[in-house]
C-alpha positions as CSV (number, residue, x, y, z in Angstrom):
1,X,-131.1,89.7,139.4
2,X,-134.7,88.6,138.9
3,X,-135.5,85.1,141.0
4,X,-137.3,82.2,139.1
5,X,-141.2,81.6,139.5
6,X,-141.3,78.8,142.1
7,X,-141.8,75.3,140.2
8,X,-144.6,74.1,142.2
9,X,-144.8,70.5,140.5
10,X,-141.0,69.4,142.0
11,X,-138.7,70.1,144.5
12,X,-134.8,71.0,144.5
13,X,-132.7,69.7,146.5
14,X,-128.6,70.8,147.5
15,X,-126.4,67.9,147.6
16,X,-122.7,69.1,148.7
17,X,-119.1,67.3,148.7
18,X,-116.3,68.4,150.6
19,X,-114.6,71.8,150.5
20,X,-113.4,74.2,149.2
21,X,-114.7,73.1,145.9
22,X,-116.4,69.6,146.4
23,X,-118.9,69.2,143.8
24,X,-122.5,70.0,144.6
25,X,-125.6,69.2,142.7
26,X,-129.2,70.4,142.7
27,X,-131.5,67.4,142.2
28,X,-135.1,68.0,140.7
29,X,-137.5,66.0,141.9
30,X,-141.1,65.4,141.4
31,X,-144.2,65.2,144.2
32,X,-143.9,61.3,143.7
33,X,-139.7,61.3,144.3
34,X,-138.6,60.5,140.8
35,X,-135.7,62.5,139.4
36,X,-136.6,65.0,136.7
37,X,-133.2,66.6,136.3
38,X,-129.8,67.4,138.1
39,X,-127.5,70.5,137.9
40,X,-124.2,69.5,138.6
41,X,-121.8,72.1,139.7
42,X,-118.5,73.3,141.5
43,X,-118.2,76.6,143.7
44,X,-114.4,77.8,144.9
45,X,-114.9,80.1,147.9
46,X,-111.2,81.4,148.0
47,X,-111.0,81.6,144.6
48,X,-113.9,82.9,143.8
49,X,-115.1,80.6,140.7
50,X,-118.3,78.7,139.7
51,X,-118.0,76.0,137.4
52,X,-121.4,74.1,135.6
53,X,-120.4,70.6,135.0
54,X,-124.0,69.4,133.6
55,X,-127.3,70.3,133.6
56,X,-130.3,68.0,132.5
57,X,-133.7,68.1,132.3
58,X,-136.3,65.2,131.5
59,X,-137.5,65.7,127.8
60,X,-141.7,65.8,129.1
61,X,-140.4,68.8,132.5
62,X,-138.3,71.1,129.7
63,X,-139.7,74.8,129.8
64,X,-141.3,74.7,133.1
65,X,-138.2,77.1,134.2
66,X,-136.6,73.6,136.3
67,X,-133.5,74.4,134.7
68,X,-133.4,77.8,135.6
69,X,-134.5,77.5,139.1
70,X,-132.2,75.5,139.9
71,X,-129.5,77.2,138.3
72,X,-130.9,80.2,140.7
73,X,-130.0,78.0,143.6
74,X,-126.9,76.9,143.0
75,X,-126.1,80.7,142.2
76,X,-127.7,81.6,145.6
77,X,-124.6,83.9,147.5
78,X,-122.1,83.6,144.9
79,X,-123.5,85.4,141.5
80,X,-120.5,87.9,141.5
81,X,-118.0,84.9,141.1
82,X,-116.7,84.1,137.7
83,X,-118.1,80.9,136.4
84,X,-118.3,79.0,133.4
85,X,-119.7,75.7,132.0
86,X,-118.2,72.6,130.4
87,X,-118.9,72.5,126.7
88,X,-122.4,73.4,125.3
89,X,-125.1,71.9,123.4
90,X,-126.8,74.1,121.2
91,X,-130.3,73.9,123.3
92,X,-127.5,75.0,126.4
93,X,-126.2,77.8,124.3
94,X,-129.6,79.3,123.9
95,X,-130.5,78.7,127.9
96,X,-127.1,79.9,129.2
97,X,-127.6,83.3,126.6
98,X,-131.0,84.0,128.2
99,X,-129.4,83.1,132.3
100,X,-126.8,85.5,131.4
101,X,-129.0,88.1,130.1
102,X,-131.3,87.6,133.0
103,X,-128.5,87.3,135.8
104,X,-126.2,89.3,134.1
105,X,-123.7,86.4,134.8
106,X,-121.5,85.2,131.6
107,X,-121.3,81.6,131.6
108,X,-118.8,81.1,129.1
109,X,-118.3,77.4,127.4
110,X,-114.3,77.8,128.7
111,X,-114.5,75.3,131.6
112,X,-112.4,77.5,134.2
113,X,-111.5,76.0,137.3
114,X,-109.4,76.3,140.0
115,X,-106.6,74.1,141.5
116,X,-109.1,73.1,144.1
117,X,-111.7,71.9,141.7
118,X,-110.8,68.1,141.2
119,X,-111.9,67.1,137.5
């Protein structure tokens, strides 16, 4: 698996709720501390499943690889779980298709989770 170019114009940061499958986020943020984006997301340890809840972007910050990088770090020791996402957009479509080509993690539109993932 190839790891994103580092986005040098923002930051990510983890934000984690209780386990086993709190849910987590990875806020974007720029140099001055205003959100750009946020990947929302669930992990399962004993079961073994990711689930993407949402992932957003501001509008001006699209193709400067935010998404992806921070879908890299929420990834980070768990890429050989299952995982899928809540229903897609079309723009999502075409951004999970070219994660799963470059991860070669499906991230099918199913919304799979687990007993321990609270809606």
């Amino acid at each position: 698996m190839s790891r994103p170019a580092k986005a040098s114009a923002a930051r990510f940061e983890r934000v984690a709720g209780p386990l086993p499958a709190g849910r987590r986020a990875v806020a974007m943020v720029d140099l001055a501390d205003r959100s750009v984006g946020r990947l929302d997301y669930q992990i399962c340890h004993p079961c073994r499943l990711g689930y993407i809840g949402n992932i957003a972007v501001a509008a001006h910050w699209q193709g400067q690889g935010l998404g992806r990088h921070a879908l890299h770090t929420a990834l980070a020791g768990c890429a050989d779980y299952s995982w899928s996402t809540s229903r897609q957009s079309s723009e999502g479509r075409r951004f999970f298709a070219a994660i799963e080509d470059e991860t070669e993690t499906a991230f099918p539109p199913s919304g799979v989770r687990c007993p321990h993932m609270v809606p």
